[in-house]
Every structure is written in structure tokens, then in C-alpha cells.
N, C-alpha and C positions, 0 to 999 in steps of 0.2 A: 955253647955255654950261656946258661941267663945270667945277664946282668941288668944294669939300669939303662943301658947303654943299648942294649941286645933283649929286651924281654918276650917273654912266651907270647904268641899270639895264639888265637885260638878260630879255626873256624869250621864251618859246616862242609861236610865232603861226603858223597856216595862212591861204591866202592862198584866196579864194573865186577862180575863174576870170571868174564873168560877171558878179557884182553890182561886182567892182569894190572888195568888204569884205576886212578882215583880222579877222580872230579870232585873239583870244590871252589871255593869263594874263590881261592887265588891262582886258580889257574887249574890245569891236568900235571899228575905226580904218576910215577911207573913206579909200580910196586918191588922192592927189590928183596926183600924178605920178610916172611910171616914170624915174628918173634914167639907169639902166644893167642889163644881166640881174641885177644882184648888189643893186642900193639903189633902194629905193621911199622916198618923200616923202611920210606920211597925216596924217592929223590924228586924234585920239584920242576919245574919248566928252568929255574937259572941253575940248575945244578947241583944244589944243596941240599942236604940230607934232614929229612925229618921225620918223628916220629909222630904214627898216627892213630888216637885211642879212642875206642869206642866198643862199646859192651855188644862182644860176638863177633867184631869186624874181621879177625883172621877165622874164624871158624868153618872148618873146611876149605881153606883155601890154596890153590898151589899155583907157584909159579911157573910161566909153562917157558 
């Protein structure tokens, strides 16, 4: 949940095609669901689940 407390952060991440990882500023995230071409669903290096948006990023993509 955002609050003031907890706000959105935002950062740059490339998306591996076949292992299914994302790379980015804060670390490697395992991709755990493609929601739509635009939003992925991973989990982070501490465990925590986030969403990640970017124009095309799930498009064609599957988890293997």
C-alpha cells in the first residue's frame, strides 16, 4: 500500500527474455506473473512483491 510512510519508488530495470529475471537499480526480481503486455507481478531479492510497468514489458512473455 502507498503511503507517506511507504511511497512508490520508481526505477530502471531490463527484463531477461528466457531466465524469466528482471534486472534493475535495486537489485535481480523473478518474474512471477505477466498480468498484461504493459505490467509484470515479481518478487524482489527481500522477498516482496512488486509491480513492474513499462510499455511492451510482458509482451510475449512466459514463464517457464
Amino acid at each position: 500500500m502507498v503511503s507517506e510512510s511507504n511511497p512508490i519508488k520508481w526505477s530502471r530495470f531490463s527484463l531477461s527474455y528466457f531466465t524469466g529475471r528482471v534486472n534493475g537499480e535495486n537489485g535481480n526480481m523473478q518474474v512471477v506473473k505477466v498480468l498484461n503486455n504493459s505490467l509484470i507481478l515479481a518478487v524482489n531479492e527481500n522477498g516482496e512483491e512488486v509491480i513492474l510497468m513499462g510499455k511492451g514489458i510482458g509482451y510475449k512473455k512466459y514463464i517457464f
